[in-house]
mmJSON file of the N, C-alpha and C atoms, coordinates in Angstrom:
{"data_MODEL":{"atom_site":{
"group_PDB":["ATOM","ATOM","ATOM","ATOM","ATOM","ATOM","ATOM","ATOM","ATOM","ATOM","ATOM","ATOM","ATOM","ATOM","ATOM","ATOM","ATOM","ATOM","ATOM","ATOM","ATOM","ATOM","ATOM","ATOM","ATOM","ATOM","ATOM","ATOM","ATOM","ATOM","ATOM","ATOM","ATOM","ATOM","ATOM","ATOM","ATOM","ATOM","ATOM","ATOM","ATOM","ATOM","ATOM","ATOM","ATOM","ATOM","ATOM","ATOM","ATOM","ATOM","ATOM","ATOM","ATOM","ATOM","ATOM","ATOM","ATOM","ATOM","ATOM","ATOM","ATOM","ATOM","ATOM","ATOM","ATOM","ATOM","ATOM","ATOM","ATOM","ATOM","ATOM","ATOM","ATOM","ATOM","ATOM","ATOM","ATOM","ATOM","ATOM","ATOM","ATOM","ATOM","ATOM","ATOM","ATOM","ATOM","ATOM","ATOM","ATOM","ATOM","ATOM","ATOM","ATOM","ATOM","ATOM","ATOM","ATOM","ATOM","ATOM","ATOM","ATOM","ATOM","ATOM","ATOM","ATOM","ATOM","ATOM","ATOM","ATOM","ATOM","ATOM","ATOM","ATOM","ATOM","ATOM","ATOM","ATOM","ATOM","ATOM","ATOM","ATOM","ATOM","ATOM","ATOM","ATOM","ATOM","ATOM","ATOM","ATOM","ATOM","ATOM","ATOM","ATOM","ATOM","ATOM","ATOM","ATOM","ATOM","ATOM","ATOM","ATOM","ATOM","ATOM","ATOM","ATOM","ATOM","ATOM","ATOM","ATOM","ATOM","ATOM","ATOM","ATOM","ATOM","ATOM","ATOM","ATOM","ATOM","ATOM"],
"id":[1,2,3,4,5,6,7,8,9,10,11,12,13,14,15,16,17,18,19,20,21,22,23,24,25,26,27,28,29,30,31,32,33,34,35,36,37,38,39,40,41,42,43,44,45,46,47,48,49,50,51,52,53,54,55,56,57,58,59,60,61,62,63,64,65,66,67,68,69,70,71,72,73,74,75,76,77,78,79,80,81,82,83,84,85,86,87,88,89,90,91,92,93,94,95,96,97,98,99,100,101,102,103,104,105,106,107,108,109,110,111,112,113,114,115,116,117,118,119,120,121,122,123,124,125,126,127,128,129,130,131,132,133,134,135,136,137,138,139,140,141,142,143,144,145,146,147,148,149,150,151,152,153,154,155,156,157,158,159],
"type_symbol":["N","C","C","N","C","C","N","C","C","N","C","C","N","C","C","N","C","C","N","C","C","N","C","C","N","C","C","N","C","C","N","C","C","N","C","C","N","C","C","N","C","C","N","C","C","N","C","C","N","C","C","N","C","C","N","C","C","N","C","C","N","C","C","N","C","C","N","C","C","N","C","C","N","C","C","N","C","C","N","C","C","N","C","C","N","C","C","N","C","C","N","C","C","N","C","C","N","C","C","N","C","C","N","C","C","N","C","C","N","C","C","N","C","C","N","C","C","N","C","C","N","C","C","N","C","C","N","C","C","N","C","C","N","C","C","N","C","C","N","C","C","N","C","C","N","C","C","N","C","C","N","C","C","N","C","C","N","C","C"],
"label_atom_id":["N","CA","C","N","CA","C","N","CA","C","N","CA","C","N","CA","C","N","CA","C","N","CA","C","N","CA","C","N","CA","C","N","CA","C","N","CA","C","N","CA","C","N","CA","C","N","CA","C","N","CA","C","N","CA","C","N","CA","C","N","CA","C","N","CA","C","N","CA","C","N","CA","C","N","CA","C","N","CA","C","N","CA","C","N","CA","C","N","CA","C","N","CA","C","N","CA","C","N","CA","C","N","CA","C","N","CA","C","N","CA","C","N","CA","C","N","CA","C","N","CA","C","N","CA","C","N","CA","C","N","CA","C","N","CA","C","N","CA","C","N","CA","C","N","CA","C","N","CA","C","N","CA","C","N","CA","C","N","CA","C","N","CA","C","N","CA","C","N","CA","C","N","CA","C","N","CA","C","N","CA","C","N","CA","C"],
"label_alt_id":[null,null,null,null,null,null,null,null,null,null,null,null,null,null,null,null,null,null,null,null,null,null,null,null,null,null,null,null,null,null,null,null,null,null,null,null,null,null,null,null,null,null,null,null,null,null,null,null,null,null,null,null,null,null,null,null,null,null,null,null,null,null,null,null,null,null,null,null,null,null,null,null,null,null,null,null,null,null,null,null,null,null,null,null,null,null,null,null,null,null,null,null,null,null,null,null,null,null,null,null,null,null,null,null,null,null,null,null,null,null,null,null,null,null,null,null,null,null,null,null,null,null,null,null,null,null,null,null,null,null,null,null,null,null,null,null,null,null,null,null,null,null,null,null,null,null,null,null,null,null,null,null,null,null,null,null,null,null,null],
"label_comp_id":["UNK","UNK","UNK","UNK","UNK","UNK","UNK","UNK","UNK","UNK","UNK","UNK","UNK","UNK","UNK","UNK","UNK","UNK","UNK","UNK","UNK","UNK","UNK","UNK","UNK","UNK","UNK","UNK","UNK","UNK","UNK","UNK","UNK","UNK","UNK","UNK","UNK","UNK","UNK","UNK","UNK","UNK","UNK","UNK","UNK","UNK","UNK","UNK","UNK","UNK","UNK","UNK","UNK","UNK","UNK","UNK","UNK","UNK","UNK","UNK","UNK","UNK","UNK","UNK","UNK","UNK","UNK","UNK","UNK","UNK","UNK","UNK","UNK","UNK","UNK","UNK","UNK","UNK","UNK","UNK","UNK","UNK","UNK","UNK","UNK","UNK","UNK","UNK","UNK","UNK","UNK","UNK","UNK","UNK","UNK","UNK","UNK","UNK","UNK","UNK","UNK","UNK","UNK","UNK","UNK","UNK","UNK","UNK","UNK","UNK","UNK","UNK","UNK","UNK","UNK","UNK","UNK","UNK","UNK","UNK","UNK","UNK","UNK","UNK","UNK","UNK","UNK","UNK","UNK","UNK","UNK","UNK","UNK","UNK","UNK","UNK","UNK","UNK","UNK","UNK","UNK","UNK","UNK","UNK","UNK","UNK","UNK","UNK","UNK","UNK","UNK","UNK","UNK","UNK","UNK","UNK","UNK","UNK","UNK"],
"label_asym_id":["A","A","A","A","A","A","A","A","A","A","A","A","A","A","A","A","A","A","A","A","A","A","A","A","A","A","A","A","A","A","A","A","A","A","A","A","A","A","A","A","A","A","A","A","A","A","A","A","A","A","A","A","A","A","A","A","A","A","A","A","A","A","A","A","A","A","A","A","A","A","A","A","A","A","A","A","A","A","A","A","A","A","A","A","A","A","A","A","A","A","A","A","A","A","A","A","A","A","A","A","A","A","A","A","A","A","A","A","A","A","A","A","A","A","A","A","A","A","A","A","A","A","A","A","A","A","A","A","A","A","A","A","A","A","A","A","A","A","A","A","A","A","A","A","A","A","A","A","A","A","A","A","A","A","A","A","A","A","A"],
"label_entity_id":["1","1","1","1","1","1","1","1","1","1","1","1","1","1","1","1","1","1","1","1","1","1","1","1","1","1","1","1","1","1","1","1","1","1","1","1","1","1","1","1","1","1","1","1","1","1","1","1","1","1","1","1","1","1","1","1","1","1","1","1","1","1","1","1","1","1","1","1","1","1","1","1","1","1","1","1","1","1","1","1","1","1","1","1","1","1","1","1","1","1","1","1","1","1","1","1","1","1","1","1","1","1","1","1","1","1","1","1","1","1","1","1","1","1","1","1","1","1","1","1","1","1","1","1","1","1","1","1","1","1","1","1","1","1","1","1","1","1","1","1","1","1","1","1","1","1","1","1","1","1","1","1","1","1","1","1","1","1","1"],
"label_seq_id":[1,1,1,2,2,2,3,3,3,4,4,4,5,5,5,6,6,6,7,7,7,8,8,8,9,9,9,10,10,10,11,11,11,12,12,12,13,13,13,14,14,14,15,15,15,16,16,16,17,17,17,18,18,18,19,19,19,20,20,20,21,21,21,22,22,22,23,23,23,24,24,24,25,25,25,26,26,26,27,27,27,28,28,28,29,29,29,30,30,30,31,31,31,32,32,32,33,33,33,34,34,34,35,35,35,36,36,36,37,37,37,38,38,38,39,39,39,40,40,40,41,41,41,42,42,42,43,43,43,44,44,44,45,45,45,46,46,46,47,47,47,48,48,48,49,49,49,50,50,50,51,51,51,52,52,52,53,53,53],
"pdbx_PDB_ins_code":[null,null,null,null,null,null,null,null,null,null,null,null,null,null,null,null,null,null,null,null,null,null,null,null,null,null,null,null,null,null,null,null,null,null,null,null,null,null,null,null,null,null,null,null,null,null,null,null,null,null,null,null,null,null,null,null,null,null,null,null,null,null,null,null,null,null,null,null,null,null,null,null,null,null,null,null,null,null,null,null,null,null,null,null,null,null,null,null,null,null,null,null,null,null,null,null,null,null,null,null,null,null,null,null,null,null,null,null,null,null,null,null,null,null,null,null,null,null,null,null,null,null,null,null,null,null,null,null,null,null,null,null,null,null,null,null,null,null,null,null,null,null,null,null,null,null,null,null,null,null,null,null,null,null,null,null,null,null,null],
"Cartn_x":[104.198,102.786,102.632,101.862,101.591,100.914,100.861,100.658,99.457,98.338,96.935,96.839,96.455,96.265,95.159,94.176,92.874,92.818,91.858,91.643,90.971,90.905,89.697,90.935,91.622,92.475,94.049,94.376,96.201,96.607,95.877,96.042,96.901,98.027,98.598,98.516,97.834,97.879,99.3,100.005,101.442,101.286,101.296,100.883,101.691,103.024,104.249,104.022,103.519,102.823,101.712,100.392,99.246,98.427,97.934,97.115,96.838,98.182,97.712,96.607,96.738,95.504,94.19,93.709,92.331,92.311,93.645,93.909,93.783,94.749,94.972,96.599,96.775,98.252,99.431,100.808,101.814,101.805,101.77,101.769,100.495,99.233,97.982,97.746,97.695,97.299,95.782,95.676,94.99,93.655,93.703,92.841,92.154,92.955,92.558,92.0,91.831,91.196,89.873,89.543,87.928,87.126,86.116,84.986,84.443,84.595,84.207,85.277,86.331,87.239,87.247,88.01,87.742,89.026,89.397,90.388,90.33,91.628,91.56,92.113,91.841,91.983,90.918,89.897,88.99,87.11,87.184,86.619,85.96,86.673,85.816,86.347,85.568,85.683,86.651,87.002,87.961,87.718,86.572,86.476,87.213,87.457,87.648,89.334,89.9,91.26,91.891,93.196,93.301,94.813,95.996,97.308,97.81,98.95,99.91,100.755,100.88,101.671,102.818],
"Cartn_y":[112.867,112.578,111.85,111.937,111.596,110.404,109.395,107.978,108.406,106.894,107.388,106.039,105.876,104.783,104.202,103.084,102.681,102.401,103.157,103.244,102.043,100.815,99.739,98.419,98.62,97.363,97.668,98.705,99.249,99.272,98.583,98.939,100.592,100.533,101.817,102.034,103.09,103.587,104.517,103.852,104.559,104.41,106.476,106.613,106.244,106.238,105.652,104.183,103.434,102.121,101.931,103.233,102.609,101.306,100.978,99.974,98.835,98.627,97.76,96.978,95.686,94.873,95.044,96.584,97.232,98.496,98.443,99.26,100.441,100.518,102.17,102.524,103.208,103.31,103.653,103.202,103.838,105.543,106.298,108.228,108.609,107.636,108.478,108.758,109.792,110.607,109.942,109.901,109.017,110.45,111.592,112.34,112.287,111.725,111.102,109.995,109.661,107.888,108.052,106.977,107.193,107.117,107.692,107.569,106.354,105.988,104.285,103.288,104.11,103.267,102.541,101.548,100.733,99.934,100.234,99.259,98.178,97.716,96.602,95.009,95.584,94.757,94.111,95.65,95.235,95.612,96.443,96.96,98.216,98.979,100.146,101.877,102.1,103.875,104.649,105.057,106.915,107.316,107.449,108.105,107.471,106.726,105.755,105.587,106.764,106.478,107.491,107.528,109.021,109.34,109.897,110.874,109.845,109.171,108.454,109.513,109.337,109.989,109.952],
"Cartn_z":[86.186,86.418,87.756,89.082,89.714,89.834,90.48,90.833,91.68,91.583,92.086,92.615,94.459,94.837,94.792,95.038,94.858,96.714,97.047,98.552,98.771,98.087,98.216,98.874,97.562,97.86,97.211,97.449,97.592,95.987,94.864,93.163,93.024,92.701,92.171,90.901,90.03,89.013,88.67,87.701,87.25,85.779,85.725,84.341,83.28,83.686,83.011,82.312,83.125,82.664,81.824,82.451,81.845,82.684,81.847,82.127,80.875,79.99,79.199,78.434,79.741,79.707,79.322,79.913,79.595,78.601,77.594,76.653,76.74,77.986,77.907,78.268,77.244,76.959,77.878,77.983,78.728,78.742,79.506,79.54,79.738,79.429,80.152,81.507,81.646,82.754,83.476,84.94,85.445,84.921,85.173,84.656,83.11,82.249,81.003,81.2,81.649,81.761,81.65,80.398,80.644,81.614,82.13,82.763,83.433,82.849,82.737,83.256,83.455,83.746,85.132,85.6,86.915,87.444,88.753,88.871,88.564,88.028,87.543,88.563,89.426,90.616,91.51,91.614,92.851,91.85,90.711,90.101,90.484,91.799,91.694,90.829,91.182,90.112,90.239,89.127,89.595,91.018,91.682,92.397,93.897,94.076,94.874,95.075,94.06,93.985,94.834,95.278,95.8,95.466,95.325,95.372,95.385,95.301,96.343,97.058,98.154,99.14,98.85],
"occupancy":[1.0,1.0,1.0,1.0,1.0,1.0,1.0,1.0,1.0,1.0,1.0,1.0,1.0,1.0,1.0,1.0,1.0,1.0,1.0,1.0,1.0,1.0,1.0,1.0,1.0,1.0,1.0,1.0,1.0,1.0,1.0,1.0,1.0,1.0,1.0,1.0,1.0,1.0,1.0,1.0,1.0,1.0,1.0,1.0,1.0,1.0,1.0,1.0,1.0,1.0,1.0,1.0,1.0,1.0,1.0,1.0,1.0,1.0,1.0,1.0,1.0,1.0,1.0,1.0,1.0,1.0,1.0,1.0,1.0,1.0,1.0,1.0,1.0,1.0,1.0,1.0,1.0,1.0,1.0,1.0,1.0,1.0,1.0,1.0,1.0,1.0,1.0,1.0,1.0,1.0,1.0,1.0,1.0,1.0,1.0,1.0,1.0,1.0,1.0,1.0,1.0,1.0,1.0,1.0,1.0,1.0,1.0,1.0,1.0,1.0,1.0,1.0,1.0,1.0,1.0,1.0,1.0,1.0,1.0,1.0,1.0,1.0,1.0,1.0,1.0,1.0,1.0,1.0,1.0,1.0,1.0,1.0,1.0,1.0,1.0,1.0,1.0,1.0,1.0,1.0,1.0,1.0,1.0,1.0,1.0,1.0,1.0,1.0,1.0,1.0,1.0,1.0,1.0,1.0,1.0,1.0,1.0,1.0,1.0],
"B_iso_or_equiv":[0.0,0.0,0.0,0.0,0.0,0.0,0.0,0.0,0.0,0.0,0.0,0.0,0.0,0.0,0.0,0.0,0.0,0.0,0.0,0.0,0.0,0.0,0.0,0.0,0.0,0.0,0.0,0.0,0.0,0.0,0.0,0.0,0.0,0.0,0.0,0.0,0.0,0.0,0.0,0.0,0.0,0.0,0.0,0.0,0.0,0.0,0.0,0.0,0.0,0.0,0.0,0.0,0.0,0.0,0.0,0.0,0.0,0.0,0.0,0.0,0.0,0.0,0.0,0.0,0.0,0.0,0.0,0.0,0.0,0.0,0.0,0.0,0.0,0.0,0.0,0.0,0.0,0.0,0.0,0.0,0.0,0.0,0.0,0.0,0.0,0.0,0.0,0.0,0.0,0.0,0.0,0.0,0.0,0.0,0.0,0.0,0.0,0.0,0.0,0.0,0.0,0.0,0.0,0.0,0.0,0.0,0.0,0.0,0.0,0.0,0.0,0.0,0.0,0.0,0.0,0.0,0.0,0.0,0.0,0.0,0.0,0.0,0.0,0.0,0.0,0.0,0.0,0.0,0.0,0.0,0.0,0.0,0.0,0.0,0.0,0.0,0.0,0.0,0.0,0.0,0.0,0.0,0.0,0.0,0.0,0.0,0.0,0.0,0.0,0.0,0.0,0.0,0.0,0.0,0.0,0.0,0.0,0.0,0.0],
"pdbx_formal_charge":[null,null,null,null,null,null,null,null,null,null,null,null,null,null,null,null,null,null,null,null,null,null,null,null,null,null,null,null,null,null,null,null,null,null,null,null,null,null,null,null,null,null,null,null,null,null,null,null,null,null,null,null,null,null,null,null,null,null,null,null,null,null,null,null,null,null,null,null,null,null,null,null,null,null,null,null,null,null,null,null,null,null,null,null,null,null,null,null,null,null,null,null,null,null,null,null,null,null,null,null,null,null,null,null,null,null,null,null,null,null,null,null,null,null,null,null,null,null,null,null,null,null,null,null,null,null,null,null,null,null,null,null,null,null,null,null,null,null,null,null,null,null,null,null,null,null,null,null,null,null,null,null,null,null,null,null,null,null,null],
"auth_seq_id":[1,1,1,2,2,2,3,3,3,4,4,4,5,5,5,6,6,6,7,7,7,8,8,8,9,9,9,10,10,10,11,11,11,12,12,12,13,13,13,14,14,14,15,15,15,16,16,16,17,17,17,18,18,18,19,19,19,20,20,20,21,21,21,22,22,22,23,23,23,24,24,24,25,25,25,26,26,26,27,27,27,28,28,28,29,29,29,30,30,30,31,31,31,32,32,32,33,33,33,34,34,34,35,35,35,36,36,36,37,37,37,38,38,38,39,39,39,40,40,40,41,41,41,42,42,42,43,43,43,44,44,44,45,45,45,46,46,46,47,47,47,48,48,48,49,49,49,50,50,50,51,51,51,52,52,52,53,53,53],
"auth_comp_id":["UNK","UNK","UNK","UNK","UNK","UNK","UNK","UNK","UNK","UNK","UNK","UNK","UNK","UNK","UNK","UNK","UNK","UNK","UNK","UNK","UNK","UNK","UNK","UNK","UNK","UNK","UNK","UNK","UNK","UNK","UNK","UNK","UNK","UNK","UNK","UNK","UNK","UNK","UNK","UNK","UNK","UNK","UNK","UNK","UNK","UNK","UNK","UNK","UNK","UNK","UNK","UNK","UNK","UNK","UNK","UNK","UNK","UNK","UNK","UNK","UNK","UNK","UNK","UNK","UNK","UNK","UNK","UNK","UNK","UNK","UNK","UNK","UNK","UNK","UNK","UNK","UNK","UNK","UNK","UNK","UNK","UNK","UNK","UNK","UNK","UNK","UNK","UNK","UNK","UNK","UNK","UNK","UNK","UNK","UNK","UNK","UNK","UNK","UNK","UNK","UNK","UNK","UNK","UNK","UNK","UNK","UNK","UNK","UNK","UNK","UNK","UNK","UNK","UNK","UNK","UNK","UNK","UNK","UNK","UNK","UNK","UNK","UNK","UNK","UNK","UNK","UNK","UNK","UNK","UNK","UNK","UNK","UNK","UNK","UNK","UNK","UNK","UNK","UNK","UNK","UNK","UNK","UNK","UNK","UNK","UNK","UNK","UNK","UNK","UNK","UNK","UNK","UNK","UNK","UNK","UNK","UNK","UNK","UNK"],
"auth_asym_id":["A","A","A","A","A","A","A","A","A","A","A","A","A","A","A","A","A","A","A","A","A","A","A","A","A","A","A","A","A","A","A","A","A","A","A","A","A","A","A","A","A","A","A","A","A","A","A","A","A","A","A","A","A","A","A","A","A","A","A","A","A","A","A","A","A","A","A","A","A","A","A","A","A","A","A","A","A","A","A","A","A","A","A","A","A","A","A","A","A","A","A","A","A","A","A","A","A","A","A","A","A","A","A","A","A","A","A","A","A","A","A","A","A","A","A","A","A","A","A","A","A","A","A","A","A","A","A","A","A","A","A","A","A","A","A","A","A","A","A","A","A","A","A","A","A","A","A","A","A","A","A","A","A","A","A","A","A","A","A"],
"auth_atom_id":["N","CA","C","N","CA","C","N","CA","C","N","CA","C","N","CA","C","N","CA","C","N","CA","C","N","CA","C","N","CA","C","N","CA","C","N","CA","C","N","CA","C","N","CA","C","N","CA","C","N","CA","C","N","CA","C","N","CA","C","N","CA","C","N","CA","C","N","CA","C","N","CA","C","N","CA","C","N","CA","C","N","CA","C","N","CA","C","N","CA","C","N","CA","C","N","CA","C","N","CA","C","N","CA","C","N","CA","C","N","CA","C","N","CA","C","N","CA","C","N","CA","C","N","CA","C","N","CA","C","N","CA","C","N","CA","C","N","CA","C","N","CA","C","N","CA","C","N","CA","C","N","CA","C","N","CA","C","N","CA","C","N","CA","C","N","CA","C","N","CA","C","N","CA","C","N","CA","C","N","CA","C","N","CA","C"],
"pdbx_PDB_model_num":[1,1,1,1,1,1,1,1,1,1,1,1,1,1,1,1,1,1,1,1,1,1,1,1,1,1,1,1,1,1,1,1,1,1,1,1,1,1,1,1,1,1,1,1,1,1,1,1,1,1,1,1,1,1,1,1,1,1,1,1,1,1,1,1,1,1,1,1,1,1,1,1,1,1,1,1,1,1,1,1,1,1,1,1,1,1,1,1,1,1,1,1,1,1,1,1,1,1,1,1,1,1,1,1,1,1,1,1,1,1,1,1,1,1,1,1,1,1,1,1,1,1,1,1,1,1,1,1,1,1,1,1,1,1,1,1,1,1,1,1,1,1,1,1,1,1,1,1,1,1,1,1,1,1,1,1,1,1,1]
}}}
């Protein structure tokens, strides 16, 4: 699964990890992530994220 950077403030999404804290499990796919979801760093959107290189 590919790693997704947050273009705001460098936050890497690693699906292997998850996101715990905001209860979302180790193996979800950054494409599974709810809607609603938000870095948990800077607070902005999915959209705002991009590939890691």
């Amino acid at each position: 699964m590919k790693k997704y950077v947050c273009d705001v403030c460098g936050y890497v999404y690693d699906p292997a990890v998850g996101d715990p804290d905001n209860g979302i499990a180790p193996g979800t796919a950054f494409e599974d992530l709810p809607d609603n979801w938000v870095c948990p760093l800077c607070g902005v959107g999915k959209d705002q994220f991009s590939v890691e290189s």
